[in-house]
N, C-alpha and C positions, 0 to 999 in steps of 0.2 A: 476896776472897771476900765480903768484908762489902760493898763498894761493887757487886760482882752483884747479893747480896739486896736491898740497897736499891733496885735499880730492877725489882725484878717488882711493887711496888705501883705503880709509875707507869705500868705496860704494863697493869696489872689497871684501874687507872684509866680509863685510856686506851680500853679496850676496853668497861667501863662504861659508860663514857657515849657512846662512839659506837652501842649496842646499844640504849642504853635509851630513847634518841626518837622512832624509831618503833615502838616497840613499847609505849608509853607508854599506860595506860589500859585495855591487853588483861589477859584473867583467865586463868588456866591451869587446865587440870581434873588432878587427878591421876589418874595411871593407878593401879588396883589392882596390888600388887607379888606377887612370884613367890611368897612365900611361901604364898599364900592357894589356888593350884591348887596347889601341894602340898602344901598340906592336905586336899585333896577335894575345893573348894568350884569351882565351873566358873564361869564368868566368862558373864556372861549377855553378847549380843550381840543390837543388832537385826536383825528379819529382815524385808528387804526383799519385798512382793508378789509373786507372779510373775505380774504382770496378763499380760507380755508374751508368755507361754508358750502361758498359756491363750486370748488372742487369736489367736495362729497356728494354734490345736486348733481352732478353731471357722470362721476364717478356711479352714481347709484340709479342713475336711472335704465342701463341694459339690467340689472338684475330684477327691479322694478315690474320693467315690460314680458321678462321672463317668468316671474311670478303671476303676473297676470294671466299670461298665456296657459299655465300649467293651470290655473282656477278653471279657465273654458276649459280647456280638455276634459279635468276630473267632470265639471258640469254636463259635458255631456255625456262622457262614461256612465254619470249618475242617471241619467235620463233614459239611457239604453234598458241598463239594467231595470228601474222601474215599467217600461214596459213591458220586458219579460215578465215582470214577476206577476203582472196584470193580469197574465194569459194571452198577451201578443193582441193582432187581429181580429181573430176569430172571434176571442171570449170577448172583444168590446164589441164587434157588431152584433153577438148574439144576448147580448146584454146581461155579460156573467161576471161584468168586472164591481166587485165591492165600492160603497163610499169609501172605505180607508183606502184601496186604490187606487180610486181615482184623484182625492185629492193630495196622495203622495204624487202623483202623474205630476199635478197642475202644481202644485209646488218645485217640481223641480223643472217645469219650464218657465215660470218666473225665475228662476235664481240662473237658468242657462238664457233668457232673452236680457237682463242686464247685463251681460255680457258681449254683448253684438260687436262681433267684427267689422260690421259691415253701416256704413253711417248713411249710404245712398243706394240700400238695396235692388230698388224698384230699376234699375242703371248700371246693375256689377253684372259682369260677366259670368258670376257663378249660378246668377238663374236660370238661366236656360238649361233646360235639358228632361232627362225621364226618371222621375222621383216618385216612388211607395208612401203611397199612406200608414202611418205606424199608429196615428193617433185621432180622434174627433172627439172635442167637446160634448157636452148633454145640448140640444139643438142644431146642432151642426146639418147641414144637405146630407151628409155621405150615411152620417148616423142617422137622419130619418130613413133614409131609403133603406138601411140595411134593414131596419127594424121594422117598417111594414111587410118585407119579405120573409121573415123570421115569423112576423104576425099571422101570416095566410098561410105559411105551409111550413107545416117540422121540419125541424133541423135535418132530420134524416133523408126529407125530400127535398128539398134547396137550402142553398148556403153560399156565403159569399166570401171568396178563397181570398183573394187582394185585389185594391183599387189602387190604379196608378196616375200617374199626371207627366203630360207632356208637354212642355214649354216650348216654345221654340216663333222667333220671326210675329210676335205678336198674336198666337194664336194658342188655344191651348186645346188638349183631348185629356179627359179623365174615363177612362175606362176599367169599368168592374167587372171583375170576373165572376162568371156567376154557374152553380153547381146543380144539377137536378138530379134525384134519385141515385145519385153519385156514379152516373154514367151520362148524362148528357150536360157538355160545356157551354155555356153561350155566353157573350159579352153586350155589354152595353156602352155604348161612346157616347160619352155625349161632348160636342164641339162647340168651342167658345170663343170668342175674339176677347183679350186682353190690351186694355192702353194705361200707358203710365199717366197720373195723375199730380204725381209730387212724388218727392223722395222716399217716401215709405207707402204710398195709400195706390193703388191700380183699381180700375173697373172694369168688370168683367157681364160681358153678353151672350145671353146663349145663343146658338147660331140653328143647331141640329141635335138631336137625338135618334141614333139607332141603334135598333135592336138587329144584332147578328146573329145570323142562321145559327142553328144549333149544331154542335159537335156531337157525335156518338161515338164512343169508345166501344167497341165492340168485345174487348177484352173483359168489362165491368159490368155485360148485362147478365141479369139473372136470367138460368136456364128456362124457367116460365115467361119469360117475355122474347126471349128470343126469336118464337115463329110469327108472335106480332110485332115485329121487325123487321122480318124477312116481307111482310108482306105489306109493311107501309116503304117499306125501299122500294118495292118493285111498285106499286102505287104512284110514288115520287118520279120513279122514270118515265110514266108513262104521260105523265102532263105534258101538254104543251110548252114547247121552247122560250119562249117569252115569259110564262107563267115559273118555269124552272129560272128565268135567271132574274127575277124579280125576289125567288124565295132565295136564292143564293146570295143577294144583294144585301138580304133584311129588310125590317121593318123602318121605313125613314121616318121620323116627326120632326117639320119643320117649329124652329122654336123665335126666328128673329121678330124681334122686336116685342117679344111675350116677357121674357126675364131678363135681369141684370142685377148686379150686386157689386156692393165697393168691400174690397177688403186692406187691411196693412198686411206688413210685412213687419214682423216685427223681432224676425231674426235668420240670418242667412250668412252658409258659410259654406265651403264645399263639398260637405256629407249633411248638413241639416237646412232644414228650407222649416218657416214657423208661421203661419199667418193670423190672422185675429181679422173675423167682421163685424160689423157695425155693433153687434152686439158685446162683441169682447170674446168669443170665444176660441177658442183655441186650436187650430188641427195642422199637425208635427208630419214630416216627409222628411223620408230619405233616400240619400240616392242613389239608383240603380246604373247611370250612366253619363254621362258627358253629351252633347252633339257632336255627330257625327263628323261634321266641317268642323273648320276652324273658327274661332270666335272673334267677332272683329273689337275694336275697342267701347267701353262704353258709351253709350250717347249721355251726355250731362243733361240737355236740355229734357224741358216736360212742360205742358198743357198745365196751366195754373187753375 
């Protein structure tokens, strides 16, 4: 036992001084011991930057905004194409578009109106101008009208080619074109005065409706009507001056102070215009042109 003990100093030895040469000259920091967090006291610690985090945040957000933009794009690619596949114009106002068409429609204009460019529509500069109807809701103005016109007379005898809308200086004209025994054209305008409301919502007043003389293509009458043509023309010349330019003017119906309507805006970009009224429903335009002037900057302000 006693000659055990005596050699763990020389093992102690031994292991001293192989330990202590290189490490010869180094200083040791003491660590704080356990008693002190359980006392309360919390052991401060440095905290390294996160430069690296916030370069990735900054680094990442051009591709980000890129990816965004390519979603609208497809979004509205998608929305195109679902019109087409509807049967267009035509087969909505003649009421030949299916439930599974319509609500593919209205499904992809929610997923293209969360996407809105445009955060103060009712104020951008990309509303003005002369935009096609592509689309109306079930209740919609454009679709009743079309469809009581469908109701009174076959397709073969009237029909209604496109309805367009023209913005401009707080006023608007939506005019249908409209088909009769597929030689006689006439249009209907009807004139509105628009005022901004707020950043998405505008009210709209009807001002005027007329009915415009009717066109005759002479090229598309059938042989059997022809000589009653010939003789309601020469009938037409022979009226009175005043009576001829009353019928060349059209039919006018004053409408102010009879209607008005609030609608949103609930998505707008430079080929799509989107609105929703009170009811929620939905009718899609697109554009056919720009105005003709230059467009001055937005006005921010609006009528609370």
């Amino acid at each position: 036992m006693a000659s055990l003990q005596g050699s763990f100093p020389a093992v102690l030895g031994e292991r001293s001084g192989f330990s202590s040469s290189p490490l010869a000259g180094v200083s040791f920091i003491r660590l704080p011991d356990f008693n002190r967090r359980r006392s309360g006291h919390r052991i401060s610690r440095p905290r390294m930057p996160c430069t690296g985090m916030a370069q990735q945040t900054v680094q990442g957000g051009a591709p980000a905004t890129y990816a965004k933009e390519m979603e609208r794009l497809s979004a509205k690619e998608s929305l195109l194409l679902a019109f087409k596949d509807a049967g267009g114009f035509e087969a909505l106002v003649a009421g030949k578009t299916t439930d599974v068409q319509r609500i593919d429609v209205n499904e992809r204009i929610t997923g293209l109106e969360r996407l809105n460019p445009s955060p103060r529509p009712t104020t951008s500069p990309f509303l003005e101008g002369l935009w096609n109807f592509e689309w109306f809701g079930s209740g919609s103005h454009g679709l009743f009208a079309a469809r009581v016109i469908f109701e009174r007379f076959p397709s073969t005898l009237a029909g209604m080619s496109k309805m367009n809308l023209l913005l401009k200086d707080g006023s608007a004209k939506v005019t249908a074109h409209l088909k009769l025994l597929n030689s006689i054209e006439s249009k209907f305008i009807l004139s509105t005065k628009v005022s901004v409301e707020g950043p998405l919502r505008m009210k709209e007043e009807y001002v005027e409706g007329i009915f415009e003389s009717p066109t005759i293509v002479e090229e598309t009458i059938p042989e059997q009507l022809k000589g009653a043509y010939s003789q309601a023309l020469t009938t037409a010349q022979q009226l009175p001056v005043p009576v001829r330019d009353a019928v060349a003017r059209g039919l006018r119906v004053p409408l102010s102070g009879t209607f008005q309507r609030l609608f949103m805006i609930s998505y707008l970009d430079e080929e799509i215009l989107i609105i929703r009224d009170t009811a929620g429903i939905p009718e899609v335009l697109t554009r056919l042109e720009a105005p003709s002037t230059s467009m001055p900057e937005a006005n921010p302000e609006y009528e609370s």
